[in-house]
C-alpha positions as CSV (number, residue, x, y, z in Angstrom):
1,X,35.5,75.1,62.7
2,X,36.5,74.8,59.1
3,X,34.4,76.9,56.3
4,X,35.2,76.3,52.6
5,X,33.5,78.3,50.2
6,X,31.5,76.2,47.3
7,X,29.7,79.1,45.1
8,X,30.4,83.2,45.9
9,X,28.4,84.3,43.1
10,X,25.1,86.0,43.3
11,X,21.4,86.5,41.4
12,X,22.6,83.5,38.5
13,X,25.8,80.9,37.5
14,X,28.3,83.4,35.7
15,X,30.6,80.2,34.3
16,X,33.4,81.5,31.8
17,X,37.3,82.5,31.6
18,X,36.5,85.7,33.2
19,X,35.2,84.1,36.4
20,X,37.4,81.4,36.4
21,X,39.5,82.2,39.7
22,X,36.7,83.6,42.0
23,X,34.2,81.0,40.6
24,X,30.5,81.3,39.0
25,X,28.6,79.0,40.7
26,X,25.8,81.0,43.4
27,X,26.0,80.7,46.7
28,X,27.0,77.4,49.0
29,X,29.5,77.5,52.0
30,X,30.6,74.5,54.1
31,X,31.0,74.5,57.1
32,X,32.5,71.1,59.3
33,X,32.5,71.6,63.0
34,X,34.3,69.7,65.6
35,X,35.9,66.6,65.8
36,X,34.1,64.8,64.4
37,X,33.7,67.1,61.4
38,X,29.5,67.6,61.5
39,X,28.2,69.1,58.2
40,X,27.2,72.2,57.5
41,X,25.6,74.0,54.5
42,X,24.8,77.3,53.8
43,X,22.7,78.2,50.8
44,X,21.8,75.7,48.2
45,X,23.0,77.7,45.4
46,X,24.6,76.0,42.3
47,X,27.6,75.2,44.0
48,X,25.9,72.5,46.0
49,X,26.3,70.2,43.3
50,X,30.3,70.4,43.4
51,X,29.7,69.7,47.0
52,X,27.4,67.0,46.8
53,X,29.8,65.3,44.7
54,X,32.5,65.8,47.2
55,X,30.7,64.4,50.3
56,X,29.9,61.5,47.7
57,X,33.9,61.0,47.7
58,X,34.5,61.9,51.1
59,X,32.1,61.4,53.7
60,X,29.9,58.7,51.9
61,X,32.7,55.9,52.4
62,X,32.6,56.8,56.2
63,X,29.1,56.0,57.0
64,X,25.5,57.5,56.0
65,X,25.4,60.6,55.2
66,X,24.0,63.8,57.6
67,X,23.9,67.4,56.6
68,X,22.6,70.2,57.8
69,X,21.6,72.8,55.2
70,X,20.6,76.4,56.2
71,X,18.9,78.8,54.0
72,X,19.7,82.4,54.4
73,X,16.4,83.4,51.9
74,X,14.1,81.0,49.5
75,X,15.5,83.3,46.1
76,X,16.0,80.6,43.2
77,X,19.7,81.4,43.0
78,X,20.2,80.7,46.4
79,X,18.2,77.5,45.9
80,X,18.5,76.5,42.5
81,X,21.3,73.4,43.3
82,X,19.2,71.4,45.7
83,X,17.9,68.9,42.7
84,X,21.4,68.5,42.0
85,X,22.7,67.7,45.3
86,X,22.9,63.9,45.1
87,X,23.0,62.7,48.6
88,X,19.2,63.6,48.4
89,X,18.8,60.7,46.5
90,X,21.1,58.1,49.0
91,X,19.4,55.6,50.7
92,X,19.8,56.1,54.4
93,X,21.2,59.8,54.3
94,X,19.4,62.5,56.9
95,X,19.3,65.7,56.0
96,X,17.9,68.8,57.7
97,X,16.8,72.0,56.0
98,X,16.2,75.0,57.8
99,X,15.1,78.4,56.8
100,X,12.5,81.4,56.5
101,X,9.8,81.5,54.2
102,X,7.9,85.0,53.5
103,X,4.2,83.6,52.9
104,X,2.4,81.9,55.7
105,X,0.6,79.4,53.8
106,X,3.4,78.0,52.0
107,X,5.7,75.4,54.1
108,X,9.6,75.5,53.6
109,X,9.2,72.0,51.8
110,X,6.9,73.4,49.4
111,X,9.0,76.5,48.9
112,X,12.3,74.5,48.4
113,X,10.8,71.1,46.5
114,X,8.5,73.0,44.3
115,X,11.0,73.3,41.8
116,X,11.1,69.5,42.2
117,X,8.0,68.7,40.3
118,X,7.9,67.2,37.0
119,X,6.8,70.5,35.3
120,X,10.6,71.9,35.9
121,X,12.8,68.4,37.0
122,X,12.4,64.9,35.7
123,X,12.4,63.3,39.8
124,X,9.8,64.5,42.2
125,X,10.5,65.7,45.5
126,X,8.4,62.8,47.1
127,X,10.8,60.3,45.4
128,X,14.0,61.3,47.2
129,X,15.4,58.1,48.5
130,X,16.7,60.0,51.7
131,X,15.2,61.4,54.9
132,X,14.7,64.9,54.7
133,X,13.5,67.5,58.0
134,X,12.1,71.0,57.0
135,X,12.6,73.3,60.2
136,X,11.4,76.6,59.8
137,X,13.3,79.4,61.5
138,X,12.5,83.0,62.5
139,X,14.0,85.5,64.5
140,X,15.9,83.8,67.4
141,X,18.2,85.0,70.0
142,X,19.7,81.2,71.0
143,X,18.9,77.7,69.1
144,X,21.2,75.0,71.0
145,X,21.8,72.9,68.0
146,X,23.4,70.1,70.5
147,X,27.0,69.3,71.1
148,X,27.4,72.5,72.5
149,X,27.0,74.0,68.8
150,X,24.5,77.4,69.8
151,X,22.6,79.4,66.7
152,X,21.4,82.8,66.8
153,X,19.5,83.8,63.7
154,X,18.8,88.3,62.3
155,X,16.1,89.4,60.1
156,X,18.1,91.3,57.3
157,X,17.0,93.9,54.6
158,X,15.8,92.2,51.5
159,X,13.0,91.9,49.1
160,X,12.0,88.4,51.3
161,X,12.6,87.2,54.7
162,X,16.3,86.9,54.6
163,X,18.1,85.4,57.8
164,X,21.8,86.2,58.9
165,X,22.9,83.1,61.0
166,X,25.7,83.2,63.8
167,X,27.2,79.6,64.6
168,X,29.1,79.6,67.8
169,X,31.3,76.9,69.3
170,X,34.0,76.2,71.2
171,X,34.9,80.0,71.4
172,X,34.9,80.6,67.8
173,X,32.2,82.3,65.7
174,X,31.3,82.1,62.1
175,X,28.2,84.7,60.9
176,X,26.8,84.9,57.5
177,X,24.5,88.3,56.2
178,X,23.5,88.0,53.1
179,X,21.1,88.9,51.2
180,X,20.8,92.1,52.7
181,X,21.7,96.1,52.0
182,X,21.3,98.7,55.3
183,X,18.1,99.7,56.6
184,X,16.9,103.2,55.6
185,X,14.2,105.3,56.5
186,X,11.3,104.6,54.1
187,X,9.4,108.1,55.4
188,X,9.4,111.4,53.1
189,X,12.6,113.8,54.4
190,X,12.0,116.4,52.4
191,X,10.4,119.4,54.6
192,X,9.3,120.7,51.5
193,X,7.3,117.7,49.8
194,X,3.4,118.1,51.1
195,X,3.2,114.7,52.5
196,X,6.0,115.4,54.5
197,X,5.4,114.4,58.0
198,X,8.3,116.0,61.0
199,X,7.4,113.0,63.7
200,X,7.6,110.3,61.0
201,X,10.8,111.3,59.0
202,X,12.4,111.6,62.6
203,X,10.7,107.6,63.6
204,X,11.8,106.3,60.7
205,X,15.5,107.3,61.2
206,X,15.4,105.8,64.5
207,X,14.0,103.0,63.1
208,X,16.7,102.7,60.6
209,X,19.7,103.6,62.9
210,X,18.3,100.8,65.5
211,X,18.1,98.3,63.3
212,X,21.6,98.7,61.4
213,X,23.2,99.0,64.8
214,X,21.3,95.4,65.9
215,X,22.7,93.9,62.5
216,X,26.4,95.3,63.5
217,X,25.5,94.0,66.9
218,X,24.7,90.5,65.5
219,X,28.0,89.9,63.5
220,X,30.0,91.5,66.7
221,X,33.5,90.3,67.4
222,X,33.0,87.0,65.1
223,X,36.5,85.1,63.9
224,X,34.9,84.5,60.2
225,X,31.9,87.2,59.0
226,X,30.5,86.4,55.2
227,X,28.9,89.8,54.0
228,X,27.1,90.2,51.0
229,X,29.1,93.8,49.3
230,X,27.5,92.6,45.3
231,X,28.2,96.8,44.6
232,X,30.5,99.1,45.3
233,X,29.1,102.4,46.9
234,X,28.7,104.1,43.5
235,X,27.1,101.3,42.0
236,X,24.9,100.8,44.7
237,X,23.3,104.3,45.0
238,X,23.3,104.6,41.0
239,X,20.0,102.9,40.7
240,X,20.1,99.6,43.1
241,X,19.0,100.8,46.0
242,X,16.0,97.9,47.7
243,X,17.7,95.6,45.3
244,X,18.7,94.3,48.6
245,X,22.7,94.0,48.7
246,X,25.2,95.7,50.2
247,X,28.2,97.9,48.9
248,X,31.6,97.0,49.2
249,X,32.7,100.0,51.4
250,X,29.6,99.6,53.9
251,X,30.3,95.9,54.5
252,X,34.0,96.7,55.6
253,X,32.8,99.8,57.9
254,X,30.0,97.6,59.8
255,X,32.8,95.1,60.0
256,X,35.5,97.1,61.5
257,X,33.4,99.1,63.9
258,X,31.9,95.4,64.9
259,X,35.3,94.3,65.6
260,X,35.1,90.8,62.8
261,X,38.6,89.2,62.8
262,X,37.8,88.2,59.2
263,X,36.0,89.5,56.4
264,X,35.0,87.8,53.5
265,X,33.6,89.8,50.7
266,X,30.7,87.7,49.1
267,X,27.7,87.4,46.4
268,X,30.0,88.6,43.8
269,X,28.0,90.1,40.6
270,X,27.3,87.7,38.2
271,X,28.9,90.4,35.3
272,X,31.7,91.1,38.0
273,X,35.1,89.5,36.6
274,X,38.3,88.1,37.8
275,X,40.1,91.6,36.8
276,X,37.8,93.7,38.7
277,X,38.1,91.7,42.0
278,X,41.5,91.5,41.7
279,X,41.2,95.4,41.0
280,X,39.0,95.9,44.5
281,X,41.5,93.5,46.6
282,X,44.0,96.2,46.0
283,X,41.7,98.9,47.3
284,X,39.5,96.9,50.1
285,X,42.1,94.3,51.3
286,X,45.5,95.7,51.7
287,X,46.4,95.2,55.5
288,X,45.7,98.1,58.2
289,X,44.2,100.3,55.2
290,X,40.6,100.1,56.5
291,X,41.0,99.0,60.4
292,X,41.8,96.0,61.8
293,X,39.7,93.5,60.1
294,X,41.1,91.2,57.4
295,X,39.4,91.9,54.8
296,X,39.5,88.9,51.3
297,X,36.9,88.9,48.6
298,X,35.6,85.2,49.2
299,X,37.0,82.6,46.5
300,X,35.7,79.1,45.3
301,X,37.4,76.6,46.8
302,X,39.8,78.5,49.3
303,X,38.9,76.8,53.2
304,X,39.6,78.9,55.9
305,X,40.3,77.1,59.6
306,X,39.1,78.5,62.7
């Protein structure tokens, strides 16, 4: 399996010389498996134009176009690049879009192409000149995907139905968690507050505990993990706690106790600059520092091969 990273930026686009290096665009990885090099996306962020406009290039000339896009979550920034990803409009491309959606009544098409409508976008989503499949996905322990490609898809922490997917084949693994921040207990603690409640507080840190260790458990020995750490652990408990993402140091802890071959650090802040990631490689990423996982802050462009 080969991933290449496409946009490692979270909540908006940060263009500019201070994000030159790491890249601005929000979230899209590739991911080509096997042989014969099948397509996959995750996320649909603004760096799914860049993309797009490679497979134009690349895989176009080779036949019809198929890609299969996964959505960790339906948030806009994660989203935002699908009207821009032109071989949606390709006569005789097939594309698959899987993903959760948080309200019952709304279908993944109408979450995803209803920023397609001519309110926001000059071209309809009914006018795509491709084939386009909406699978919704929830909780699942094993999805055979076919060609002995196997899915397994976690409910994360986040203000919406976020899913972490884990792609196995041929002995490697490849996980993605993001957008997500630890599970907490969400019961009163304090002995001394009236509401406070000794069989709930003690519930809801079981709760908690059992549901962080089933994350760890999900992203278990895997070659390639991609982690949303947008904070470090200060920033994170100064005031963004339920923003739903994940600190720096916690990312690297789950990972090492897990046993992940590779870490990549993603969802960068969009205010976070080159400097300052260069500034937390030195601390998160020298070698042996914090275990045994390799740990990188993840980097447009850079393609990793499994």
């Amino acid at each position: 399996m080969k991933v290449r990273f496409w946009g490692v930026r979270g909540s908006i686009p940060s263009p500019g010389q201070v994000t030159q290096k790491y890249g601005g665009n929000t979230a899209c990885t590739e991911i080509r498996v096997g042989e014969k090099e099948r397509l996959l996306i995750i996320d649909a962020g603004s760096g799914i134009r860049n993309l797009g406009n490679y497979i134009m290039g690349n895989d176009l000339p080779k036949g019809p176009i198929r890609a299969e896009i996964f959505l960790s979550h339906t948030h806009w920034d994660h989203i935002m690049g699908y009207p821009f990803f032109t071989p949606i409009y390709i006569p005789g491309s097939k594309m698959k879009v899987y993903g959760p959606v948080s309200f019952e009544d709304d279908p993944l098409e109408e979450v995803v192409g209803g920023q397609m409508k001519y309110r926001y976008f000059p071209v309809n989503l009914g006018e795509l000149a491709s084939e386009v499949e909406y699978i919704r996905l929830k909780e699942d322990p094993s999805i055979d995907l076919g060609d002995g490609l196997n899915l397994k898809t976690k409910l994360l922490n986040h203000p919406i139905t976020s899913l972490g997917y884990r792609f196995e084949y041929d002995s490697k693994v490849i996980c993605t968690c993001y957008d997500t921040e630890p599970f907490r207990n969400l019961f009163i603690t304090d002995p001394e507050h009236p509401d406070y409640d000794e069989a709930m507080a003690y519930e809801g840190e079981e709760v908690a505990k059992e549901q962080n260790q089933a994350v760890e458990d999900f992203f278990a020995g895997a070659d390639l993990l991609i982690y949303d750490a947008q904070y470090t652990l200060d920033e994170y408990r100064n005031g963004r706690v339920n923003w739903g993402h994940t600190s720096m140091e916690y990312a690297v802890e789950a990972a090492n106790r897990a046993g992940v071959k590779k870490l990549a650090l993603f969802h960068h802040d969009p205010d976070r600059s080159d400097s300052e990631l260069d500034a937390f490689s030195k601390i998160y990423c020298e070698p042996g520092k914090y275990g045994d996982t390799e740990v990188f802050f993840a980097q447009e462009g850079v393609e990793i091969i499994l």
